[in-house]
C-alpha positions, 0 to 999 in steps of 0.5 A, a space after each residue: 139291549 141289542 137285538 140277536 140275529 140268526 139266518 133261518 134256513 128251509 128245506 121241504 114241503 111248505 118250506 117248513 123245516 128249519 134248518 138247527 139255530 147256530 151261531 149267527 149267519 153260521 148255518 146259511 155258510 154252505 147254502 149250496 144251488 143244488 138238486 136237493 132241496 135239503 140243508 148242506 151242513 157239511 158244504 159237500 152236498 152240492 158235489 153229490 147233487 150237482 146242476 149240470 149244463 142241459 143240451 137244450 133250454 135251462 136247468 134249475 137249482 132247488 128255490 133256497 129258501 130263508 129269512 133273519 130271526 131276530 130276538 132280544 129286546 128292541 123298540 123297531 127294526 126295519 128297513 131291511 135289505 139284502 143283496 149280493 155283495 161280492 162274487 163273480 159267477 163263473 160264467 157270464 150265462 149263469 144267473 142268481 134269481 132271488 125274490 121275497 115271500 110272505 109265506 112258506 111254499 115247497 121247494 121247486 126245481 123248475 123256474 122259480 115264480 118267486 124268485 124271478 129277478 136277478 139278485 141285486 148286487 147294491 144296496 141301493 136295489 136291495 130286496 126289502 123283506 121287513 115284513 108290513 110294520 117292521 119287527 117290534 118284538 122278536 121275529 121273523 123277516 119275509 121269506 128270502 128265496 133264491 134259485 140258480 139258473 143254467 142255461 145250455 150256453 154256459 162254457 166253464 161248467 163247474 163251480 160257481 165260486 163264492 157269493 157273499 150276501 150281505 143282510 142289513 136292517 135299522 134298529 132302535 
């Protein structure tokens, strides 16, 4: 048998609420940067709550916060990992930060403390959320959170474009 995978997606205190089960990676799709901390399902909420470019200092999207749920049956999964694959932000001042986390934490809208490194664009540098021992029966991965950065010095204010991410994990 092979193992299901699902994106996980959380939104408020304690990063508690999941986002509903959908087809696989189908309900992260429109994991919009915002100033909401709420699941965009229709993908059009970022246009409601949007990061505008500050006068001064940086300004921050909600911590987007996920993990992979995987079922079935399977002896092990491991090695995890997950990066940016393809996309080019739209301005060369903007910046994605990502980081993992054991537990569930609020949503901030202030720099992240999780999140504090530039999301990885290879896998060779890839977050690594295979929770202590890897997954043995169904699960979950670490928490992946990710936070959008826009500085003052941005010049193309608009949208970001798309990012793909890209998740992988050895089973057996």
């Amino acid at each position: 048998m092979v193992a299901t995978f699902r994106w996980k997606v959380y939104t408020g205190t304690n990063a508690a609420t999941e986002s509903p089960d959908a087809a696989p990676g189908s309900n992260a799709a429109n994991l919009n940067f915002m100033t909401a901390d709420a699941y965009d399902s229709a993908g059009t909420d970022y246009q409601t709550y949007p990061i505008t470019v500050p006068a001064a200092s940086t300004a921050y999207s909600y911590e987007r916060w996920l993990r992979a749920h995987l079922s079935g049956t399977f002896n092990l999964i491991n090695n995890m990992k997950f990066w940016k694959s393809a996309g080019t932000l739209s301005d060369a001042a903007l910046a994605i930060k990502a980081g993992t986390s054991l537990t569930g934490v609020t949503p901030v809208v202030t720099v992240s403390t999780i999140a504090t490194a530039d999301v990885p664009t290879v896998v060779g540098s890839a977050l690594d959320p295979t929770p202590s021992g890897g997954l043995s029966a169904a699960g979950y991965s670490k928490y992946i959170v990710m936070q959008l950065h826009v500085p003052s010095t941005v010049t193309t204010p608009g949208d970001i474009g798309s990012q793909t991410f890209t998740f992988r994990y050895d089973e057996s």
